[in-house]
N, C-alpha and C positions, 0 to 999 in steps of 0.2 A: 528462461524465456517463457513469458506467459504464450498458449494460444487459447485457452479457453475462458471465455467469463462465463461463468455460470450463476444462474439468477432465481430467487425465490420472486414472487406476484407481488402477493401482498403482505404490506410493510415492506415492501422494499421496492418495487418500482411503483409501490401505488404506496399511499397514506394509510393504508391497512382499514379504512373507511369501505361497509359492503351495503349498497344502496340498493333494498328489498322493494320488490311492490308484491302486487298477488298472485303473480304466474313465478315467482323466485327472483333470483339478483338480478336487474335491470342493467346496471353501469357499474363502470370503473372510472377515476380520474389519475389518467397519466402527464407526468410533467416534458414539457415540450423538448427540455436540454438534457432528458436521460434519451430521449428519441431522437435526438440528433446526434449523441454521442455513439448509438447503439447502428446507426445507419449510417451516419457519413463516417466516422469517426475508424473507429472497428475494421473496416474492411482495407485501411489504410495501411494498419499495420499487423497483417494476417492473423488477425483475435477473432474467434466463432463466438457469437452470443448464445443460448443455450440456458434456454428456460425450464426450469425443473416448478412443478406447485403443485398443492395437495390437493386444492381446490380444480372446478372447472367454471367456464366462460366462454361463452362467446363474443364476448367482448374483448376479451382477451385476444384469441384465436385473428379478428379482424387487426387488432394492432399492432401484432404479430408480423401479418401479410403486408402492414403499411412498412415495419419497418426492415422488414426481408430478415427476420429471424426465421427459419429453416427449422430450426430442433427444436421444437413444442412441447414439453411433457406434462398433461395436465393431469390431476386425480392420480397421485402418484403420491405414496404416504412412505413406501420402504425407496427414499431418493440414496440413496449410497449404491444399493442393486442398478438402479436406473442410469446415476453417474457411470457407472464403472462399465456399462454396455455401451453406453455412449462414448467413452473415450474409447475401447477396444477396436470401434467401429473407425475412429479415425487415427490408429495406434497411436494414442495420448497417452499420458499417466498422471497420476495428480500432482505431481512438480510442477507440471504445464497450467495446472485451475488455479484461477482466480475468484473464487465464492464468494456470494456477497447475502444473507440471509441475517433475518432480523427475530427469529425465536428460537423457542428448545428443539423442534424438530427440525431444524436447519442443523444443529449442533451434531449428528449422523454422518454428514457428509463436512462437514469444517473440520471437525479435530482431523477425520484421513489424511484431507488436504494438506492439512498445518504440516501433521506429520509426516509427511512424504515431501515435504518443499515445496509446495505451495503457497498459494497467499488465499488468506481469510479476511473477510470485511464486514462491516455493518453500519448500517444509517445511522447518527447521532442518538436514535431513539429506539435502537433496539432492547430487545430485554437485557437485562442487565449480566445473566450467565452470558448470553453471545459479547454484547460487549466486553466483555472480561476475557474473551478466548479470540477474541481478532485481533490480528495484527498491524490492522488499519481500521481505525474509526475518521467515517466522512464527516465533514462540518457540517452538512445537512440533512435533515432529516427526511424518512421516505418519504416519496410522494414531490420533495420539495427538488432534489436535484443530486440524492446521495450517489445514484449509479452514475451518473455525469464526472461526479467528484472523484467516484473510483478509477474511471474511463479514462480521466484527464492525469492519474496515477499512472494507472499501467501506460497511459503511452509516454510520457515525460521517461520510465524506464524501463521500453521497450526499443526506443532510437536505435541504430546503428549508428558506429562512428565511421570518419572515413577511409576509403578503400585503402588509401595507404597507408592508414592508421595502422600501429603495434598497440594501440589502448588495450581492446579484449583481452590481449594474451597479458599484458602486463599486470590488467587490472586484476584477471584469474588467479596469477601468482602471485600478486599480492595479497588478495584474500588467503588463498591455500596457505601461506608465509604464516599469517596470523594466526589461522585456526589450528595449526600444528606446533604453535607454541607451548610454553612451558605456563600455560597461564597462570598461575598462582605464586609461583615462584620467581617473577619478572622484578625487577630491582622499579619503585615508582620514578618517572620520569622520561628522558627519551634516550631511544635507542637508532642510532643510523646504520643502514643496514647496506644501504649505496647513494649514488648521488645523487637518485630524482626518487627516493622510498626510505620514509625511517616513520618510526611510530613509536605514542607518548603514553605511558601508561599510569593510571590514574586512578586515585580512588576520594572517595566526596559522598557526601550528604544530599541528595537531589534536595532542591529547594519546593517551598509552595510558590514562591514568591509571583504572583500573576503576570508581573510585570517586568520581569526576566527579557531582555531584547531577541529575536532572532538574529542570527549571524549568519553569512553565506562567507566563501570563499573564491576567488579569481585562479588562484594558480595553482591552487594542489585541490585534489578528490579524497575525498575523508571516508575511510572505511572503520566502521564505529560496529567494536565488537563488545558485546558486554559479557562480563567473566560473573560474574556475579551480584546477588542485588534487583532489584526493578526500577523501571522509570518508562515515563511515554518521552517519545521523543516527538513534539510537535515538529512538522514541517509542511510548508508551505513554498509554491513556485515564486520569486521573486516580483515575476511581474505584479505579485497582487499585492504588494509593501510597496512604502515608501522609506530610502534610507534617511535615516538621524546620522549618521556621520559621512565622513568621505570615507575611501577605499585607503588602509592602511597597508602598504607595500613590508610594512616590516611584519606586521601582523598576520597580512595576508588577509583580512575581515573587513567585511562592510556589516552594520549596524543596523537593527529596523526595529521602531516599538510600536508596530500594529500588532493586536492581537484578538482580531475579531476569528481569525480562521482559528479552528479547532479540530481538524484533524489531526490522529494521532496514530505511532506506530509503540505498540507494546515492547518494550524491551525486555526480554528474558535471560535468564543464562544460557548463553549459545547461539544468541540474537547477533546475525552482522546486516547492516546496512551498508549501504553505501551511496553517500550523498555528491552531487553534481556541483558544480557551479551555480545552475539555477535554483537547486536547493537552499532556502533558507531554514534554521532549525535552531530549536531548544529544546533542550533537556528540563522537566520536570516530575515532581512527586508521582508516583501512583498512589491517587486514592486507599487509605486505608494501609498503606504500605510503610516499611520502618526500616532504619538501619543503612548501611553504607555499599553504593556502591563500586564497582571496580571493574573499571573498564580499557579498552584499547583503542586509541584511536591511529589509524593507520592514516599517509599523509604520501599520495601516489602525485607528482609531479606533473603538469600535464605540458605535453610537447606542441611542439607547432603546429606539426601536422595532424592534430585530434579534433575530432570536430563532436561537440559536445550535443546531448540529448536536450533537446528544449522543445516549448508544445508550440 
């Protein structure tokens, strides 16, 4: 469970653009839907916003106060020292951060997080080493609406199900099921394990192909572990497709070939996700990347009484 986002200034909630006059930087230009994500959005589902930047501002400091961010840390160059007094203070750890930074000195506090279970992110336009090391790349770029994009992540899978849901527990041991398999050693194809859980194991050439459909699901939750190999896995919330087919009951899949959204989650060896109902998603290439993946997708049944994450 995320409670933290923590956030670089610029290049990442601003367009990394520094507007000089003759007494020093004048302004900043922040986007309206990272500040409403960061103020209405956030306090919703108990996430602390928590600005780390090397730089200072008072322009900042004022946008700050409008958007009732609390934890300010500006002129701050060693941010890993800085994170780690900040989580102590409200016994966090980095499993709980949500990072969102767009250059190399961002990359101090991302790899920790990554490492520790976390989630790492970056604007469509960050440098190219952060992009390569997040786990979620937003479809737009800083300044334009990437923190909004992150925001509208972490809460789509931050939800609770309901009270008299068994989802949590199920879904935990289902994941745990997965990760203590014999991965390598799995016969390809599927294995049933009970009545509402079995999982399909697969190995494939990630395509370029651009025009690859996204698919969602109605009745089962896909827990997608990759054994080996890379691939980004785009996904996108359904509301923002339009489906190309009907809903296939044998399938279990509905269809969509929009493919303006570009967010993506990095797939690595040891990578599991777990996608919703309102999850739509494909699998494609990583850039520069070769060779065959091999993956598990896991296939958790959902009951009546589950009330699913949606924004």
């Amino acid at each position: 469970m995320i409670r933290f986002l923590v956030m670089d200034v610029d290049g990442t909630l601003t367009d990394g653009k520094v507007y000089m006059g003759t007494q020093g930087e004048l302004m900043k230009a922040f986007n309206i839907k990272d500040g409403y994500g960061i103020k209405e959005l956030l306090p919703r589902y108990g996430i602390l916003p928590i600005i780390i930047t090397a730089r200072c501002n008072d322009a900042l400091l004022h946008r700050c106060k409008e958007l009732g961010i609390a934890e300010v840390h500006q002129n701050v160059r060693d941010k890993i020292h800085r994170l780690e007094e900040v989580l102590a203070r409200y016994s966090g750890t980095m499993s709980e951060v949500a990072y969102m930074g767009d250059d190399l000195l961002d990359l101090q506090c991302m790899m920790p997080v990554r490492q520790q279970g976390g989630l790492v992110a970056a604007p469509a336009d960050a440098a190219p080493a952060v992009l390569a090391s997040s786990d979620y790349v937003a479809p737009h770029k800083a300044g334009e609406g990437a923190v909004r994009d992150l925001i509208d992540y972490l809460i789509a899978n931050n939800q609770q199900p309901a009270a008299n849901s068994q989802l949590p527990t199920r879904l935990q041991e289902a994941v745990a099921y997965i990760e203590q398999l014999p991965h390598h050693k799995l016969a390809l194809g599927t294995h049933r394990v009970s009545d509402d859980f079995f999982f399909n194991v697969m190995e494939y050439i990630p395509s370029d192909d651009e025009n690859l459909p996204y698919e969602s699901h109605r009745r089962y939750i896909d827990i997608q572990y990759l054994v080996a190999g890379e691939e980004h896995l785009m996904v996108t919330d359904i509301s923002h497709l339009q489906p190309t087919t009907d809903y296939s009951p044998d399938k279990d899949c509905v269809l969509y070939n929009d493919h303006s959204n570009r967010s993506f989650i990095k797939m690595r060896p040891g990578t599991c996700v777990v996608l919703f109902p309102k999850d739509a998603h494909r699998a494609v290439r990583c850039p520069g990347s070769t060779g065959t993946v091999r993956k598990i997708v896991g296939k958790l049944l959902l009951h009546c009484e589950d009330t699913m994450p949606a924004l």
